[in-house]
N, C-alpha and C positions, 0 to 999 in steps of 0.2 A: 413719235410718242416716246417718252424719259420713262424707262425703269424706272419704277419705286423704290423713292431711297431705305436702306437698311438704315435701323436706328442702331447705337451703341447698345442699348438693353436686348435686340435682337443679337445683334452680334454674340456678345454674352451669352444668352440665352442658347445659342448653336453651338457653338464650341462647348459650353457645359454638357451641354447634350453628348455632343464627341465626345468626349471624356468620359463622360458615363457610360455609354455604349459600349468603348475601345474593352473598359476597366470589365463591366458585364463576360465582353468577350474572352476575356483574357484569363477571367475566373471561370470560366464552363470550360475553358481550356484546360487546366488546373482541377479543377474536379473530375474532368470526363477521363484524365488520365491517370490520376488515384484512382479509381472505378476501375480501368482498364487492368491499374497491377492487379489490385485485390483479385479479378478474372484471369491473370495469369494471362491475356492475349497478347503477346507481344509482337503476332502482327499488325492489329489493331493503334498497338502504343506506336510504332514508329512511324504509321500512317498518320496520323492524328500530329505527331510533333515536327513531320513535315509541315502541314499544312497550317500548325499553328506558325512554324516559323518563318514561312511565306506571309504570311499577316503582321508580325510582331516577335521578326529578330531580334532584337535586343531586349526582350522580355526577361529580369534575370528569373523567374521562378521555368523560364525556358529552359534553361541552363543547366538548373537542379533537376529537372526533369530527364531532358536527356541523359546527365551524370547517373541516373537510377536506373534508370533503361541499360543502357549501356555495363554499370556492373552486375545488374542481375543476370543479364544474358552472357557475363564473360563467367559467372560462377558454374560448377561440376560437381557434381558428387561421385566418388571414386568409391567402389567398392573393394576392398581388398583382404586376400586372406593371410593371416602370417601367426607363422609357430607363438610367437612371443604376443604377452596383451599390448594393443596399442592404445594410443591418450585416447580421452573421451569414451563414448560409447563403444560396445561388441557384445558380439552373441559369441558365446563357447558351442565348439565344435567338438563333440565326443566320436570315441570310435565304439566298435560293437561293444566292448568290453566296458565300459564307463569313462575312461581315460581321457582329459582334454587332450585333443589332437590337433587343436587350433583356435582362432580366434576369427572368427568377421565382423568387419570392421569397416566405417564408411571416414573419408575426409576430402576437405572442399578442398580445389585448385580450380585457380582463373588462366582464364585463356590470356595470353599477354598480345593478343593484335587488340580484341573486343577491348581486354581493358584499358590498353591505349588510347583507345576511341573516346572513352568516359574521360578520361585525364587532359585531354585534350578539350573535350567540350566545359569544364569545369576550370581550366585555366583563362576561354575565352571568358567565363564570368567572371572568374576573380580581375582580369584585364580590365574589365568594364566599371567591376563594383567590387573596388579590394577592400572597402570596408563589409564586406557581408562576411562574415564570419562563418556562420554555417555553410558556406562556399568551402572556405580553407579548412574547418573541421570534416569538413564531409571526404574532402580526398585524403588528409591524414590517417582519417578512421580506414579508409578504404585498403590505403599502404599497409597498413597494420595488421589487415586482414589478411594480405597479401604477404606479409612479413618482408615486405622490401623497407629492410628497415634501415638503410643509409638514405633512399627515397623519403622517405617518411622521417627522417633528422633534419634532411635540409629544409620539408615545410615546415617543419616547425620553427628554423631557424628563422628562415623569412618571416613566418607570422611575427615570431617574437619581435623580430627589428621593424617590421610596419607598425605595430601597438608601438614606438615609439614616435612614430611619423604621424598617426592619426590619434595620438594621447586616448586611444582605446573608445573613443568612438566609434563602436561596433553594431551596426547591423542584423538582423536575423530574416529570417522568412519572411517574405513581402515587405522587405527593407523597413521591416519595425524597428525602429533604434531596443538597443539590448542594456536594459535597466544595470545599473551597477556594472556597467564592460569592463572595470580593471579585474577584480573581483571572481567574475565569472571566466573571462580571460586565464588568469593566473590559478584559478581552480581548476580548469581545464588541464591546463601544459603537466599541472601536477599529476591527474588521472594518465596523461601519457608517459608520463616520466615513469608510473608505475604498471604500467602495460610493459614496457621496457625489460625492469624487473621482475617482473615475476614469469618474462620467457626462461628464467634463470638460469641464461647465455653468459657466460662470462666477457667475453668477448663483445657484447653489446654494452657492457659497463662504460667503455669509451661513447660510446653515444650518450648515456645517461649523463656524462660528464659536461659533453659538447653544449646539450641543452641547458644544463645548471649553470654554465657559465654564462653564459649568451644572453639568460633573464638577468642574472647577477652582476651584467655591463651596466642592464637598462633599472633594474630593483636591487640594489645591493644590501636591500635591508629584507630580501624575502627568504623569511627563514627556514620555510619549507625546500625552496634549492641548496640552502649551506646545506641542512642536513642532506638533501639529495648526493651535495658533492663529495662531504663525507662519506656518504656510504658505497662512495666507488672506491675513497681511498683504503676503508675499513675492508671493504673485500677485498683487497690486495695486497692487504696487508702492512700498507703506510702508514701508521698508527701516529708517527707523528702529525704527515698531510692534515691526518682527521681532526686530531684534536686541534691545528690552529686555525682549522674552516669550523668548528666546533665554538670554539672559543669566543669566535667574532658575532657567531648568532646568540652564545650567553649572554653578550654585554646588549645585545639588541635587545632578549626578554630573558631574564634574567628568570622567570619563573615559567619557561617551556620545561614539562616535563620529559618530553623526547628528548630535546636537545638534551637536559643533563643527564640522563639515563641513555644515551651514547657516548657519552663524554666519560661518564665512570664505567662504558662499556668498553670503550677503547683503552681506557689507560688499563683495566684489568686483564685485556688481550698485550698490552704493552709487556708489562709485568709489576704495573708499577700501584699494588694495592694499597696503598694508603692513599694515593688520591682518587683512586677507585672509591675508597671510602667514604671520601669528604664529599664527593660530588651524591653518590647513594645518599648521605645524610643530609644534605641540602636537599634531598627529595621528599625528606621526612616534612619540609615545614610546607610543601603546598597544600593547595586546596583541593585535592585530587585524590580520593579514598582509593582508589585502585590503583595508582600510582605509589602511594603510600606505602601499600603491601606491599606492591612489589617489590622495591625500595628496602622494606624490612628484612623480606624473602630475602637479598643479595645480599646484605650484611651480616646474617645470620651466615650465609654461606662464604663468605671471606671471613670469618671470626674462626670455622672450623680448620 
């Protein structure tokens, strides 16, 4: 007796099915472990992302999963007491008398085996799917948390020279292509470049640099980096450096209100107030009422 042949519509028909199924499976896997963090069980979570990854290895929202697992359980919170205030939050310690006699005070540090774990499980995905971009922002942001911040230059360095390899065809969560990738991209590198800044390390200024050059191989017309790069030179007091990285973003827009209001801000640190002036008064004709003022503010104050 001949088996019944399968038709091409049944065929079809089966694999559709597998596909839907796997996809079914793959998302209760993905739910049931958002569920899991929100419950804080993280023996639970790594049970669960075993057996999902027995099923469906190469699943990249596998990947981000484990990378979350892995840095929340490398984070700590430190309680500490000390004479002097420290950043962020503290409770004031008095003694009988009234007198603060201390400060307590809590700050996170990660365990660096645990967080390796995580950096490792997040570089197999970026391996597999270097266009997912919430891959490579996720272990950035993680660096940054971590203040391993020569760690956290070089991915950006790399991000930035892949967005020239993949013309910013970027990715996000459940490999959604990400609307406008140059755009969101380059909006991004700038929020880091001002993470940077405002650890206001001097000494990280050279990294601020590293990255402003590195887009400015690939964007040489992004004006948000000249001024970035100026503002390494301005803090160092290279007034010339600044103004002729200054200079090249005027001729780009000639009506950026930052660029000329560091431009007349640098030459006035230079000492050289008359063009300090002419650039203030070039600020007078934008369209930028707050600009304007300030603009007036400054020349009122070079007039005294």
């Amino acid at each position: 007796m001949h088996p019944k042949k399968t038709t091409m519509k049944q065929v079809l028909s089966i694999l559709a099915f597998s596909i839907l199924a796997n996809a079914c499976c793959t998302q209760t896997y993905k739910e049931q472990f958002d569920q899991l963090c929100q419950d804080g069980d993280t023996t639970k979570q790594i049970e669960l992302l075993k057996k999902w990854e027995l099923e469906d290895p190469s699943n990249p929202e596998l990947f981000t999963s484990y990378f979350n697992y892995y840095i929340l359980k490398s984070k700590k919170e430190i309680v500490s007491l000390s004479t002097g205030q420290p950043t962020g939050e503290s409770l004031q310690i008095q003694d009988s008398t009234g007198q603060i006699a201390g400060f307590l005070g809590s700050s996170i540090v990660y365990d660096a085996d645990v967080l390796a774990k995580a950096f490792d499980k997040i570089d197999e995905g970026i391996k597999l799917y270097p266009n997912r971009l919430d891959m490579r922002f996720g272990k950035i942001y993680a660096l940054s948390q971590a203040e391993e911040w020569e760690s956290f230059t070089n991915e950006l360095v790399k991000t930035i020279q892949y967005s020239k390899i993949n013309n910013n065809q970027w990715t996000w969560t459940h490999n959604e292509k990400l609307e406008k990738g140059k755009e969101a991209f380059l909006g991004a590198i700038q929020g880091y470049q001002l993470t940077l800044y405002e650890t206001g390390k001097e000494d990280l200024l050279k990294n601020m640099r590293t990255i402003s050059e590195e887009i400015l191989n690939i964007y040489p017309d992004h004006i948000e980096s000249l001024s970035n790069l100026s503002i390494t030179y301005l803090l160092k007091g290279e007034y010339d450096k600044a103004i002729e990285v200054l200079l090249k973003a005027e001729k780009i827009d000639p009506n950026d209100g930052v660029v000329l209001s560091n431009i007349a801000h640098a030459y006035k640190q230079k000492g050289d107030m008359g063009k300090a002036m002419k650039y203030y008064e070039k600020m007078l004709k934008l369209d930028d009422p707050e600009a304007v003022e300030f603009a007036k503010e400054q020349i009122e104050r070079l007039k005294k």
